[in-house]
DOKOLRO-862523 format. One record per residue (C-alpha): residue number from 1; residue in one letter; x, y, z. Coordinates in Angstrom, 3 decimals, always signed. Example, Ala and Ser with C-alpha at 12.3 -4.5 7.8 and 13.67 -1.06 7.14 Angstrom:
REM DOKOLRO-862523
- pos, code, x, y, z
- 1, a, +12.300, -4.500, +7.800
- 2, s, +13.670, -1.060, +7.140
***
This chain:
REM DOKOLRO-862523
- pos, code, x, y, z
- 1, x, +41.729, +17.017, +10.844
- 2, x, +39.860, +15.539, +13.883
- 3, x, +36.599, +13.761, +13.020
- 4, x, +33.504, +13.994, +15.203
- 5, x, +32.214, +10.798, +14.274
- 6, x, +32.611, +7.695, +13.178
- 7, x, +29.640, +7.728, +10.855
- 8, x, +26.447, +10.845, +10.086
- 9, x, +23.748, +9.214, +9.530
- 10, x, +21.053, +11.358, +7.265
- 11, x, +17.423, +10.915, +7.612
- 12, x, +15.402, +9.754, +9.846
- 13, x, +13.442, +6.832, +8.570
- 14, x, +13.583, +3.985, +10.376
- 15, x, +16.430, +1.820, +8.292
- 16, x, +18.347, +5.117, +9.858
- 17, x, +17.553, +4.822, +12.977
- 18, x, +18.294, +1.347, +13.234
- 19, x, +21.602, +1.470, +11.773
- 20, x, +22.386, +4.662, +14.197
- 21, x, +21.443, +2.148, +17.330
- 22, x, +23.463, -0.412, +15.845
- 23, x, +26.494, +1.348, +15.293
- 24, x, +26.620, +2.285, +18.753
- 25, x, +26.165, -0.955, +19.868
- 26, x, +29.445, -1.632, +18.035
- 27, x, +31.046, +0.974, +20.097
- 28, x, +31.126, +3.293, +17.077
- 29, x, +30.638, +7.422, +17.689
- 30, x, +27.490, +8.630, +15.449
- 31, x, +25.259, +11.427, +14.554
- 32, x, +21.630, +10.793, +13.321
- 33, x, +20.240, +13.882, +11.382
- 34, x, +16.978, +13.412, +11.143
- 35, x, +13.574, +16.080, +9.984
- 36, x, +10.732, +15.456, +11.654
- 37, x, +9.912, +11.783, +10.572
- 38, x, +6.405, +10.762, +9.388
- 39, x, +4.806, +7.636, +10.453
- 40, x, +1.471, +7.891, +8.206
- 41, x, +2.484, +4.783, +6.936
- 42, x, +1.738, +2.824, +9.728
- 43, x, -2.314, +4.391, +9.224
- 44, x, -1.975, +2.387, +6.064
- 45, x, -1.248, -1.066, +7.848
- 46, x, -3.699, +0.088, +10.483
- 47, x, -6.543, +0.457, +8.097
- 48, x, -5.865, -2.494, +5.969
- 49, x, -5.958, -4.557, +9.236
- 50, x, -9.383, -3.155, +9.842
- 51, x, -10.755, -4.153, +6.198
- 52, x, -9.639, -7.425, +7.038
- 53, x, -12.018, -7.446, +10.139
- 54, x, -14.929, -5.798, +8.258
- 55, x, -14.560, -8.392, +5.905
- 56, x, -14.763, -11.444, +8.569
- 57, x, -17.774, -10.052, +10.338
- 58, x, -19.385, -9.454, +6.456
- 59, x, -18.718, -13.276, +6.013
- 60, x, -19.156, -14.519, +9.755
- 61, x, -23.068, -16.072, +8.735
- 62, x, -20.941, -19.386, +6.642
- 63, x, -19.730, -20.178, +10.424
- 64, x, -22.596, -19.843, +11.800
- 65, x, -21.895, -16.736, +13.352
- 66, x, -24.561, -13.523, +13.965
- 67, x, -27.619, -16.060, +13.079
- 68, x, -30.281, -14.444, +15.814
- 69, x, -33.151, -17.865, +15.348
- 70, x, -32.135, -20.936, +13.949
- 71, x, -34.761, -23.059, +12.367
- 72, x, -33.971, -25.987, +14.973
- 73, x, -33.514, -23.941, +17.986
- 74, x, -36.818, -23.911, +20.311
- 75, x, -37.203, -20.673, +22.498
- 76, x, -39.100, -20.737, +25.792
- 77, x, -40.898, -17.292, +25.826
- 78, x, -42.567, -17.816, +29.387
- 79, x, -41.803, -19.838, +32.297
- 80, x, -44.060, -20.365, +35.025
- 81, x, -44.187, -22.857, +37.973
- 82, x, -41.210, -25.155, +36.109
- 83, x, -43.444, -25.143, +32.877
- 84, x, -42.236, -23.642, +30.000
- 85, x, -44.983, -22.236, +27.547
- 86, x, -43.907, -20.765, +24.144
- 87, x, -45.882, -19.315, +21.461
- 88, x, -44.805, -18.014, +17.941
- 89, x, -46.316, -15.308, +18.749
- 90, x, -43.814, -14.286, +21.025
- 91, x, -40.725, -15.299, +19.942
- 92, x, -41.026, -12.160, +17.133
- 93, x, -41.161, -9.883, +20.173
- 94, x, -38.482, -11.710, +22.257
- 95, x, -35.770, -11.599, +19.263
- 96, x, -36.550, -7.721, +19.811
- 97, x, -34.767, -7.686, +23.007
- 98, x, -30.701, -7.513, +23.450
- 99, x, -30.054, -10.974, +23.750
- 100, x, -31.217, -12.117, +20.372
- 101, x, -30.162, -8.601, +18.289
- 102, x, -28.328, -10.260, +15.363
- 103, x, -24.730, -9.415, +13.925
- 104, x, -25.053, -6.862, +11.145
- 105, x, -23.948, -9.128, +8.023
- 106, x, -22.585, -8.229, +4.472
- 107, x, -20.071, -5.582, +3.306
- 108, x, -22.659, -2.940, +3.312
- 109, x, -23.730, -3.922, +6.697
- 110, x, -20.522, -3.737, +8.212
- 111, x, -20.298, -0.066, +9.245
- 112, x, -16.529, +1.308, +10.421
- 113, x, -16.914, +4.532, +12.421
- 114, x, -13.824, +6.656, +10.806
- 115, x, -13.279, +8.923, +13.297
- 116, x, -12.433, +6.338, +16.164
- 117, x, -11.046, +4.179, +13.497
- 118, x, -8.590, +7.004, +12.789
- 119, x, -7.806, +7.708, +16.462
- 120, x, -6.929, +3.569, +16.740
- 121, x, -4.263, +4.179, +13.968
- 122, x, -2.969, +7.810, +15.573
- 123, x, -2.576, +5.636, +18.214
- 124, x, -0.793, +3.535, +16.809
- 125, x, +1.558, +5.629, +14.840
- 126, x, +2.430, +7.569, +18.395
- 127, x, +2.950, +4.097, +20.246
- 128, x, +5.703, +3.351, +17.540
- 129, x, +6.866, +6.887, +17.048
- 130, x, +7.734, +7.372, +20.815
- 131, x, +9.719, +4.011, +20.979
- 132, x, +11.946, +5.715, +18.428
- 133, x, +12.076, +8.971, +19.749
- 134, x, +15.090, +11.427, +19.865
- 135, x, +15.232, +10.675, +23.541
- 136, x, +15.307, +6.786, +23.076
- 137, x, +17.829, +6.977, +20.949
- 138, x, +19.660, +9.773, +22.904
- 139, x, +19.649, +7.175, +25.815
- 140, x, +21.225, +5.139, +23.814
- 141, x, +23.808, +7.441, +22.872
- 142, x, +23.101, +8.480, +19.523
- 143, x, +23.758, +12.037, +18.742
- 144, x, +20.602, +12.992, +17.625
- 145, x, +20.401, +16.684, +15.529
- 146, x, +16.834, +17.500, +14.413
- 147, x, +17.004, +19.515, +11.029
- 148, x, +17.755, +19.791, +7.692
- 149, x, +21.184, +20.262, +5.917
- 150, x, +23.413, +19.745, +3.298
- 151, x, +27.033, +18.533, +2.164
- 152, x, +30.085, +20.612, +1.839
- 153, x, +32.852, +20.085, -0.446
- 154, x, +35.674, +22.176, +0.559
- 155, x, +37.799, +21.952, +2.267
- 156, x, +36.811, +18.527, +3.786
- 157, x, +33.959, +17.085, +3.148
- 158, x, +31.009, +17.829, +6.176
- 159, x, +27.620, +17.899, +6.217
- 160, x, +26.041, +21.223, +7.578
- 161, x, +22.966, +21.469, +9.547
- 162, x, +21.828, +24.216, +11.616
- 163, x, +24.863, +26.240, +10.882
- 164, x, +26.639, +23.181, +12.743
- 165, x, +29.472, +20.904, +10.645
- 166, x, +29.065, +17.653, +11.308
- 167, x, +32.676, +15.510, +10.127
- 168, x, +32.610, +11.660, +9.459
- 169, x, +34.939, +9.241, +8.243
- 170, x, +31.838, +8.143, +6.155
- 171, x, +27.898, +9.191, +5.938
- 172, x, +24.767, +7.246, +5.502
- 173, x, +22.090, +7.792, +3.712
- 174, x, +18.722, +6.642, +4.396
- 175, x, +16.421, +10.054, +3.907
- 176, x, +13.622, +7.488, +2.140
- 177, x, +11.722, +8.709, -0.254
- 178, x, +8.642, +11.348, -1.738
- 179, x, +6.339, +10.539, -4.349
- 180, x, +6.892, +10.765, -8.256
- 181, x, +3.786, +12.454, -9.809
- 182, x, +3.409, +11.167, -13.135
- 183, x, +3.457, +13.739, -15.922
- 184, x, -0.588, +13.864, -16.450
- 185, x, -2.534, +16.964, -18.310
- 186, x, -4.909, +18.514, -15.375
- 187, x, -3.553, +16.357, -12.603
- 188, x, -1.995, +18.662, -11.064
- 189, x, -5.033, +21.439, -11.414
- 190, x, -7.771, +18.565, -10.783
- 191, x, -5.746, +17.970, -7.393
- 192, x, -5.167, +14.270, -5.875
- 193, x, -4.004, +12.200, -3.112
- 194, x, -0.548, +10.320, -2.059
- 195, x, -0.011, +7.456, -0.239
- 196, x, +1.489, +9.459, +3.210
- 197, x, -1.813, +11.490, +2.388
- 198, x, -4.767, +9.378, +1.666
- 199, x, -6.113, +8.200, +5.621
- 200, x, -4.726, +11.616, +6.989
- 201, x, -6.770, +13.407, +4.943
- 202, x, -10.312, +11.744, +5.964
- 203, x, -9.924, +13.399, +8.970
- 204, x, -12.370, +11.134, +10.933
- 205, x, -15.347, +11.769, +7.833
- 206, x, -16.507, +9.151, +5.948
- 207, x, -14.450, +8.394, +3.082
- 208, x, -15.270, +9.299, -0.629
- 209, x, -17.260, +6.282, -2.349
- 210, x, -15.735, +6.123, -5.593
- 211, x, -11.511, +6.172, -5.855
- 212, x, -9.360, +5.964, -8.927
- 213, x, -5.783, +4.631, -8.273
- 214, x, -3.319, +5.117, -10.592
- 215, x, -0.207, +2.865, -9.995
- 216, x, +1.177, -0.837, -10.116
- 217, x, +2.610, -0.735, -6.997
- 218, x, +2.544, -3.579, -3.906
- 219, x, +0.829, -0.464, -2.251
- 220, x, -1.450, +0.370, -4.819
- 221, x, -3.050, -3.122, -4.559
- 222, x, -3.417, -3.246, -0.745
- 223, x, -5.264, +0.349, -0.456
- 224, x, -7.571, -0.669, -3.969
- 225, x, -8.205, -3.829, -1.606
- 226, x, -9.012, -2.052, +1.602
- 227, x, -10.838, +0.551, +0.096
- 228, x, -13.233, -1.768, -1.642
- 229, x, -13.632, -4.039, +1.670
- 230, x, -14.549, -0.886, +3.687
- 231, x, -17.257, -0.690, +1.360
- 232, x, -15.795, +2.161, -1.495
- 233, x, -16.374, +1.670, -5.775
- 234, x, -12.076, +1.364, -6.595
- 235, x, -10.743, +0.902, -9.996
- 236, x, -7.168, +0.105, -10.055
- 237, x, -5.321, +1.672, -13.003
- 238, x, -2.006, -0.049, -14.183
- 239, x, +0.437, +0.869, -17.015
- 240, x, +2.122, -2.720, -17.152
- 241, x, +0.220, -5.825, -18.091
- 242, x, +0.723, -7.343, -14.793
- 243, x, -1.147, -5.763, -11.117
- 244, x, +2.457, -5.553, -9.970
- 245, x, +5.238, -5.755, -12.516
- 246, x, +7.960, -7.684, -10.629
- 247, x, +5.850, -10.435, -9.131
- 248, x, +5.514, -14.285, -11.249
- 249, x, +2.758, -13.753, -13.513
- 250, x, +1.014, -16.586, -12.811
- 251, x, +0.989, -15.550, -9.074
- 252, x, -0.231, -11.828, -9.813
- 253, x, -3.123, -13.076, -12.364
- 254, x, -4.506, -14.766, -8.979
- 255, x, -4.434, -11.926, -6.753
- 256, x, -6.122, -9.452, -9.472
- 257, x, -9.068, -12.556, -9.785
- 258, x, -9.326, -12.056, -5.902
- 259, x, -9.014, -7.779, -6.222
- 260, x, -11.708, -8.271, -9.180
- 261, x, -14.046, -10.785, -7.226
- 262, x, -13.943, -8.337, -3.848
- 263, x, -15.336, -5.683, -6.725
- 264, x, -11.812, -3.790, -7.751
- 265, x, -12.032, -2.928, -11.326
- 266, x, -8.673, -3.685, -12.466
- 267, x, -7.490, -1.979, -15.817
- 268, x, -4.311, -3.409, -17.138
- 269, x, -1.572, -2.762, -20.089
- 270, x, -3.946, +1.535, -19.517
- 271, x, -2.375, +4.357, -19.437
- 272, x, -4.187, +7.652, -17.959
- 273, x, -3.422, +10.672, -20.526
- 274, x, -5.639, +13.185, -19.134
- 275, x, -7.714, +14.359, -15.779
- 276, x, -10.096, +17.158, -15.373
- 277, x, -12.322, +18.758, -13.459
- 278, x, -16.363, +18.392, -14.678
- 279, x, -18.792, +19.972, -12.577
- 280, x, -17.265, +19.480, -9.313
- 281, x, -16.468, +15.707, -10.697
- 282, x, -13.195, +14.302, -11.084
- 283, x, -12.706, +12.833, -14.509
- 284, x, -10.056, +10.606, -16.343
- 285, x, -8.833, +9.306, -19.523
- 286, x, -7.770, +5.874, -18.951
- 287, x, -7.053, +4.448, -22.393
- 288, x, -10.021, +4.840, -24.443
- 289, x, -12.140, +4.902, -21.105
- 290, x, -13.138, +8.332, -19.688
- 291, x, -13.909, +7.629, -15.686
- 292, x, -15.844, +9.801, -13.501
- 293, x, -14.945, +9.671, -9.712
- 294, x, -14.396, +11.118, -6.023
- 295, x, -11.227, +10.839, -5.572
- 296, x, -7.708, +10.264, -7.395
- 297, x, -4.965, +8.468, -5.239
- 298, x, -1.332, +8.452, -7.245
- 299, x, +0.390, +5.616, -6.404
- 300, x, +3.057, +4.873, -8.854
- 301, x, +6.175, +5.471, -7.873
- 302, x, +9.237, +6.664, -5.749
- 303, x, +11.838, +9.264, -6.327
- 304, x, +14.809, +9.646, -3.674
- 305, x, +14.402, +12.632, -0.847
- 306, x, +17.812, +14.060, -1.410
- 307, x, +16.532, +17.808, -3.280
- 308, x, +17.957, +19.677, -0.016
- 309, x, +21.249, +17.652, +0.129
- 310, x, +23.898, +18.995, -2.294
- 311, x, +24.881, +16.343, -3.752
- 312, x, +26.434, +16.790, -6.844
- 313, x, +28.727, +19.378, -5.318
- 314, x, +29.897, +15.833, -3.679
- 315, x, +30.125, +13.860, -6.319
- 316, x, +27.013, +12.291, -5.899
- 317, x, +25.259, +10.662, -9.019
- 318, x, +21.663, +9.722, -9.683
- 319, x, +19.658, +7.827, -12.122
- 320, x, +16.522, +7.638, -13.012
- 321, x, +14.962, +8.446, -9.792
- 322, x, +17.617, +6.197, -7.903
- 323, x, +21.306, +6.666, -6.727
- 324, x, +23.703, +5.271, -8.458
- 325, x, +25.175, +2.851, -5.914
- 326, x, +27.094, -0.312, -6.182
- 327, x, +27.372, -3.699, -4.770
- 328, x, +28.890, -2.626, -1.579
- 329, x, +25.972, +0.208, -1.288
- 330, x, +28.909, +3.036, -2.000
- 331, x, +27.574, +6.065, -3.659
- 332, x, +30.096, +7.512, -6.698
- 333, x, +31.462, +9.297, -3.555
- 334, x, +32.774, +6.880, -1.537
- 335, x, +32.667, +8.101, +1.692
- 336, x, +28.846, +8.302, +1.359
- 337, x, +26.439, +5.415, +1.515
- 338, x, +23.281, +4.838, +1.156
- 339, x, +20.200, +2.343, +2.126
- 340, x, +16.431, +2.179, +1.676
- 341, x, +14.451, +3.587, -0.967
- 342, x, +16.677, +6.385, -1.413
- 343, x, +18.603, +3.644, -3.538
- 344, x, +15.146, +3.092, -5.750
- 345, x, +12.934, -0.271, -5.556
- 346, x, +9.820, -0.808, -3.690
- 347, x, +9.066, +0.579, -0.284
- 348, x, +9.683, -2.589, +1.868
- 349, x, +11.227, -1.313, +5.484
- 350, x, +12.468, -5.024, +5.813
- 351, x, +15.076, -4.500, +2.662
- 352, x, +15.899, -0.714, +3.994
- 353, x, +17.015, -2.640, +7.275
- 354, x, +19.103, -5.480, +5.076
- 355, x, +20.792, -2.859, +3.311
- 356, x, +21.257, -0.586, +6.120
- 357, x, +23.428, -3.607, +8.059
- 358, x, +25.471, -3.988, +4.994
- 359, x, +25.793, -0.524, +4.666
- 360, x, +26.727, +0.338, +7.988
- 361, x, +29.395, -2.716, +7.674
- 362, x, +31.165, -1.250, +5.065
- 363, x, +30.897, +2.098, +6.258
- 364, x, +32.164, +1.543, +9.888
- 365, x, +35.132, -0.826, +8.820
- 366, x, +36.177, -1.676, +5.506
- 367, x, +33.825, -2.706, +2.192
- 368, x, +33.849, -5.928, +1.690
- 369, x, +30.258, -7.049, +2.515
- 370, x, +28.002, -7.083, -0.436
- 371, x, +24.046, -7.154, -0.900
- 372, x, +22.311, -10.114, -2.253
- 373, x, +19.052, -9.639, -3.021
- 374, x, +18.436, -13.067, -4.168
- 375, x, +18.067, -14.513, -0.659
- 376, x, +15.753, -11.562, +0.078
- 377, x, +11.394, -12.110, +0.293
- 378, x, +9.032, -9.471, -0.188
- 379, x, +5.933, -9.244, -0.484
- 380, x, +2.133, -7.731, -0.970
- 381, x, +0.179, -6.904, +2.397
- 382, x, -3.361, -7.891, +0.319
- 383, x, -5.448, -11.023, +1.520
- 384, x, -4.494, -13.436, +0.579
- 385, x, -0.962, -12.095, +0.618
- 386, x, +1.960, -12.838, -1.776
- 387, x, +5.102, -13.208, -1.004
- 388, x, +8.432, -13.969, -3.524
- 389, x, +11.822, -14.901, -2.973
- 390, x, +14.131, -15.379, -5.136
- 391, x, +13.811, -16.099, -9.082
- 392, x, +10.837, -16.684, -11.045
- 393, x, +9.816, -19.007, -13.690
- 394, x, +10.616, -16.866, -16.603
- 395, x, +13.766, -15.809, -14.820
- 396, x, +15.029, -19.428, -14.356
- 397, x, +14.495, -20.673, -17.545
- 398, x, +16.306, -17.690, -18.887
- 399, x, +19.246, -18.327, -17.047
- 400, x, +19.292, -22.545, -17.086
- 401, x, +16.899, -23.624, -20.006
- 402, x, +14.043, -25.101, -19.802
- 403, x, +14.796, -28.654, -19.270
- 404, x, +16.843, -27.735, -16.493
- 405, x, +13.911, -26.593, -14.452
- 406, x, +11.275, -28.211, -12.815
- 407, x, +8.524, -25.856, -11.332
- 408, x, +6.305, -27.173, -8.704
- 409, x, +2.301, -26.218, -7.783
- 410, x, +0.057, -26.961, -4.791
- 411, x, -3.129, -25.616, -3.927
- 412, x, -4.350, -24.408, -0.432
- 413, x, -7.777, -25.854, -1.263
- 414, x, -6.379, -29.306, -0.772
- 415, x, -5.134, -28.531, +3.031
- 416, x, -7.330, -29.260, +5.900
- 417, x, -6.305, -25.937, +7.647
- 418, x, -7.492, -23.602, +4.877
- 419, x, -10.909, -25.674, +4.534
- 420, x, -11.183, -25.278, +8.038
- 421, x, -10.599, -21.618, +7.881
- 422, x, -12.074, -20.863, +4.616
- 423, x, -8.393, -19.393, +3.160
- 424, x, -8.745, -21.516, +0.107
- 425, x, -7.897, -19.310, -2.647
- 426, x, -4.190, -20.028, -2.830
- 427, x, -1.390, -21.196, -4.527
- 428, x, +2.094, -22.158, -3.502
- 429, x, +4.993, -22.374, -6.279
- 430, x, +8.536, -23.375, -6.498
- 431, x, +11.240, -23.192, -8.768
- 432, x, +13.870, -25.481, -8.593
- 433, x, +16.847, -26.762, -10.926
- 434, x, +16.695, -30.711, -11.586
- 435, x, +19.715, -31.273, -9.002
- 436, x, +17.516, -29.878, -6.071
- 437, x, +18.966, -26.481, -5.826
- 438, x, +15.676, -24.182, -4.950
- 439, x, +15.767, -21.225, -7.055
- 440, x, +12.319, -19.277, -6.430
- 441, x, +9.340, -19.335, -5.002
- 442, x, +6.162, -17.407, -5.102
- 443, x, +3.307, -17.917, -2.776
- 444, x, -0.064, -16.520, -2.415
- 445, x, -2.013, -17.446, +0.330
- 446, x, -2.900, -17.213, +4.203
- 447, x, +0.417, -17.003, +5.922
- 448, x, +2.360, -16.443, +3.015
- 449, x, +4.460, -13.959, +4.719
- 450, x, +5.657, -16.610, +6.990
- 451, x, +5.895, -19.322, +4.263
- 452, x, +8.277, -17.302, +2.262
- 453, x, +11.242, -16.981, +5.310
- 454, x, +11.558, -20.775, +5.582
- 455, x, +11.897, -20.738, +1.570
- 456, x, +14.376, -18.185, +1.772
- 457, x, +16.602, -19.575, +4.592
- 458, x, +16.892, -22.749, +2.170
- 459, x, +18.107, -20.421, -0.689
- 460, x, +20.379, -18.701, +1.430
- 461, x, +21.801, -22.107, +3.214
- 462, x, +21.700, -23.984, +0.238
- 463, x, +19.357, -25.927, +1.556
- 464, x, +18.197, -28.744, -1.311
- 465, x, +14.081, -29.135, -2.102
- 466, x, +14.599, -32.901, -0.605
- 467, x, +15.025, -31.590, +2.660
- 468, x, +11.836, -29.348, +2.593
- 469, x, +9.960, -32.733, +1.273
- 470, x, +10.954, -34.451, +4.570
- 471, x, +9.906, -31.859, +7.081
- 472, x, +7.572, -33.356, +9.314
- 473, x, +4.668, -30.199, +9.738
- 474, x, +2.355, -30.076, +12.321
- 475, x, -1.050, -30.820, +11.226
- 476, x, -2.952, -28.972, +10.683
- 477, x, -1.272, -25.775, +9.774
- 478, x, -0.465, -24.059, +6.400
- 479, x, +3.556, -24.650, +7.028
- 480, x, +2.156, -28.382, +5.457
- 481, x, +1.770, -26.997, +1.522
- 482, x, +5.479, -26.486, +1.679
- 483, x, +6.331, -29.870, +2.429
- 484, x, +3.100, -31.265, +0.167
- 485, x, +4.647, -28.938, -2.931
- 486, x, +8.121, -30.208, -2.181
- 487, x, +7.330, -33.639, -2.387
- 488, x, +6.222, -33.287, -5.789
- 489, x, +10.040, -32.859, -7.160
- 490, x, +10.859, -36.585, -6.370
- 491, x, +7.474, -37.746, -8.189
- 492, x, +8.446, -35.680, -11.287
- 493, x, +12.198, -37.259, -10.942
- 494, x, +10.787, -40.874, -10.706
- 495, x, +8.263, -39.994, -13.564
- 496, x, +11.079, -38.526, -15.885
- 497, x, +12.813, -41.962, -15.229
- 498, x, +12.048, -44.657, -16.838
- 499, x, +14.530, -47.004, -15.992
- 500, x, +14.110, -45.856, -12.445
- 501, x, +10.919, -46.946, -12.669
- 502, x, +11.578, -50.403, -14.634
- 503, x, +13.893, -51.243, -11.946
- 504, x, +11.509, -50.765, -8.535
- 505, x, +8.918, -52.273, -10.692
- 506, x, +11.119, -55.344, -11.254
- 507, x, +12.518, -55.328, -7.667
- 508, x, +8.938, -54.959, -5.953
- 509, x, +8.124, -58.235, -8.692
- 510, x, +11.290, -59.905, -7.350
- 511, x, +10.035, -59.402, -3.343
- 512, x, +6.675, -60.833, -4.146
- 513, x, +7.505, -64.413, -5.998
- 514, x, +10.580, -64.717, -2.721
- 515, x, +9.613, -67.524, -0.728
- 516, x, +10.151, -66.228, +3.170
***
């Protein structure tokens, strides 16, 4: 049997469309099947940007900003002949005028007008949408088919879409993902709100004022966060004892102080076991809590979009609302791989691309390439943000014992660049074995996002903690509490040694009695 292509690519998020442009950039003959794809996420990253702003102009007045009459300013009110004359009287009606109208200051006086803030992130969301549009990547000659299908067995195996059969030497999956609604009594009848749904659904109005969101997700804690800086009443409800249940502890504890001190009631180790509907209020059973409110947003978790696909005529297995893959991203059918969040995890579009590569890899010539996530940062889009890479405290010390590791702290409060900025609240922390070998690190703070790749290009190089400790970082800039945390692992080592120590303090003695 001829094959049409090298490699059918399934769904149309953007880990697939990326790995359909690379393949043909390796020469390779492919078919992207794609539904039409959503973008709503970007509204999220839209919005959370604008928080962000609401929340500088709310504290602009500690810079000095927005101050309309400063105590030691003098303001000439008349001028006549070269002579200025000013009264007190006047300077009332002169701060009237448009020159001296002051910046509206604090969260409630920071007003965001929805409906243009919701055309900004439509905007958006088309801008990005039409750079990886069927005809883009038609140009590029993918062989884009716009539909739904499913596989077929017998006699070969095809996928079918639109009555067409598409044949592959191998097929990719990366269809993403729908939301898991937690099993609640009255959810369902009480009605709620998604992640893909939540900024869509405002249609340009004024948001509700009070929100309930269920979920521990890295998702969950940026919309609790933006909701509460664009001036909204959020509790954050979370099953697990931590905000978000893979991050270090330590790290997390931080970033629900910050959610609790921007006025997110966080409710940990709570589980919701009922929701109704009270008089046209919204009600919940959090633990032994019952909470009235607007609006419900479900943001727990992620179940694979594969309900349409056939697969277990295939030979397709899946697992507690992830496919069973393995190392080499191979599906219990071999011919078909997959990538993303189809696979299960956290929605990060950086580790859909990752696997996609591998994927692809495998899938265009043979599978030997292998994911490693260890290598691989993610992270939390809040402010300040954390980012991880790698393993964490409890993880090392599980694996080496705890003499073998050494785990090292630095504050952002002690750089000049975060005093200058006011990005204080922040910690950076890394976990390293006593030999130098980086293991982990975890970092919350301005620029974490950045921090974290130069941290994970040292775990996957090898690169050695002594090396960080020597980079030279411009000052000022927040790249420094790398090198500052860093140096700390030779001051431990010289600490833990005592004949170290004995000897430089014996050599130093030496220097000082030598006659020159």
């Amino acid at each position: 049997m001829t094959l049409d292509y090298d490699v059918v690519i399934i769904g149309g998020s953007l880990a697939g469309r990326s790995a359909a442009l690379m393949a043909t950039q390796l020469k390779a003959k492919v078919a992207l099947v794609e539904a039409k794809t959503d973008y709503g996420f970007i509204h999220h990253h839209v919005f959370s940007e604008i928080g962000r702003l609401a929340q500088q102009v709310s504290n602009a007045a500690q810079f000095g900003i927005g101050i309309s009459k400063p105590s030691d300013i003098f303001y000439p009110t008349n001028v006549s002949n070269g002579t200025i004359h000013s009264s007190t009287e006047n300077i009332e009606a002169l701060s009237q005028t448009d020159f001296f109208t002051p910046i509206p200051l604090g969260k409630s006086q920071t007003p965001v007008v929805w409906s243009e803030a919701l055309l900004y992130a439509r905007g958006v969301s088309s801008n990005l949408e039409q750079s990886h549009s069927p005809a883009v990547l038609a140009a590029q000659g993918v062989d884009v088919v716009i539909g739904k299908g499913q596989f077929q067995a017998s006699p070969d195996l095809v996928f079918v879409v639109n009555n067409r059969l598409l044949s592959a030497r191998t097929y990719l999956l990366a269809s993403g993902s729908v939301p898991a609604i937690p099993d609640i009594e009255g959810l369902q009848r009480t009605g709620f709100l998604t992640l893909s749904e939540i900024w869509q659904s405002l249609g340009g109005s004024t948001p509700p004022q009070n929100w309930v969101i269920i979920g521990g997700t890295p998702q969950s804690v940026e919309v609790a966060q933006t909701l509460a800086r664009l001036g909204c009443s959020v509790t954050l409800i979370v099953h697990h004892p931590s905000i978000i249940r893979h991050a270090d502890p330590e790290i997390a504890q931080l970033l629900q102080a910050q959610l609790e001190a921007e006025g997110v009631r966080v409710l940990t180790n709570t589980t919701v076991t009922q929701v109704m509907l009270i008089e046209d209020k919204k009600w919940l059973q959090a633990g032994h809590k019952a909470i009235e409110t607007d609006e419900i947003l479900v943001a727990t978790a992620q179940q694979p979009n594969i309900e349409s696909l056939n697969l277990a005529a295939v030979g397709v297995k899946w697992h507690h609302r992830r496919l069973v893959v393995n190392e080499k991203l191979q599906t219990t059918n071999h011919q078909i791989y997959a990538c993303g969040d189809v696979i299960g995890g956290y929605e990060f579009p950086h580790i859909a691309n990752y696997e996609a590569k591998i994927a692809l890899k495998n899938a265009l010539f043979f599978p030997w390439n292998k994911v490693n996530y260890h290598c691989i940062p993610w992270g939390v889009c809040s402010h300040p943000m954390l980012a991880q890479v790698g393993w964490t405290e409890v993880q090392a010390k599980r694996q080496y014992g705890k003499n073998e590791i050494i785990v090292l702290r630095q504050y952002f409060k002690l750089l000049a660049v975060a005093q200058i900025q006011e990005e204080t609240t922040g910690i950076c922390k890394l976990i390293v074995r006593r030999n130098g070998e980086i293991l982990g690190a975890g970092v919350l703070g301005t620029a974490a996002n950045e921090l974290i790749n130069i941290i994970a290009l040292a775990i996957a190089q090898k690169i050695k903690i002594n090396h960080i400790a020597n980079l030279a970082t411009i000052f000022p800039s927040f790249s420094e509490i790398l090198e500052q945390t860093a140096r700390q692992w030779q001051q431990q080592r010289l600490q833990n040694n005592t004949k170290l120590q004995d000897c430089l303090e014996s050599f130093f003695h030496f220097r000082r009695d030598w006659k020159i």
